[in-house]
N, C-alpha and C positions, 0 to 999 in steps of 0.2 A: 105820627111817627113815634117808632119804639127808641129808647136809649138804654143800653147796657154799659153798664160800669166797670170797671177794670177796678178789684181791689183783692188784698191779700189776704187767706185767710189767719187769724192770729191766734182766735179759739176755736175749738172744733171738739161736739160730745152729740155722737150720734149722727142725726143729719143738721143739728143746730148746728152754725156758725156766725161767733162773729168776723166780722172784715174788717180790714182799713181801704180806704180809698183817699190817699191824700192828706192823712191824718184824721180822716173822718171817719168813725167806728158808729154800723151798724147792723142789724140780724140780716144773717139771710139761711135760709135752709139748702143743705147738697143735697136735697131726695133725687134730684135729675143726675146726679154727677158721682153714685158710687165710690168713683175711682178721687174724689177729692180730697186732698190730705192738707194737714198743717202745713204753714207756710206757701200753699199753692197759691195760684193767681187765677181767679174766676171772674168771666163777666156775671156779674150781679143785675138783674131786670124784676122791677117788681116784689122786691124780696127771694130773688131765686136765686142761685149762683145754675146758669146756664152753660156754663160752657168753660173748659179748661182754657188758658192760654198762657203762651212764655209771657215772660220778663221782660224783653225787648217789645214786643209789641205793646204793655201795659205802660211803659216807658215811653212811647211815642205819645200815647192817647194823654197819659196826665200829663205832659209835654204840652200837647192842645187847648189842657185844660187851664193850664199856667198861663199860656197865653192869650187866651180868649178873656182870662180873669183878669189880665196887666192890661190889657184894650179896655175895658167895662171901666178900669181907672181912671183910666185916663182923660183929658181934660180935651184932647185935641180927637177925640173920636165925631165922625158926621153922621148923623139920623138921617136914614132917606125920606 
């Protein structure tokens, strides 16, 4: 199973960017994505930014990801 990242881009020189995802900052290339600009929201896989997306749907997923993180803390989670 593939997973793509929803993160912003902050720097951007050429097809180098870096992203944030959540406060976490690292490289990914726009060579797939032309039309990527500063400030956009890219899913990132593999070091690629693949794919444009809004703000709300970037907004749901690290939503996911807050929550999946606050379960993993927690003391009262069951192991099957």
């Amino acid at each position: 199973m593939c997973l793509a990242v929803p993160a912003r881009i902050v720097e951007l020189k050429g097809d180098n960017a870096v992203v944030d995802a959540m406060g976490n900052r690292f490289s990914a290339k726009t060579t797939l994505l032309p039309e990527a600009k500063l400030g956009g929201i890219v899913l990132v896989h593999a070091g690629f930014a693949i794919s444009m997306i809004d703000e709300e749907e970037a907004k749901k997923t690290w939503q996911l990801f807050a929550e999946i993180n606050d379960f993993m803390e927690t003391d009262k989670k069951i192991s099957g």
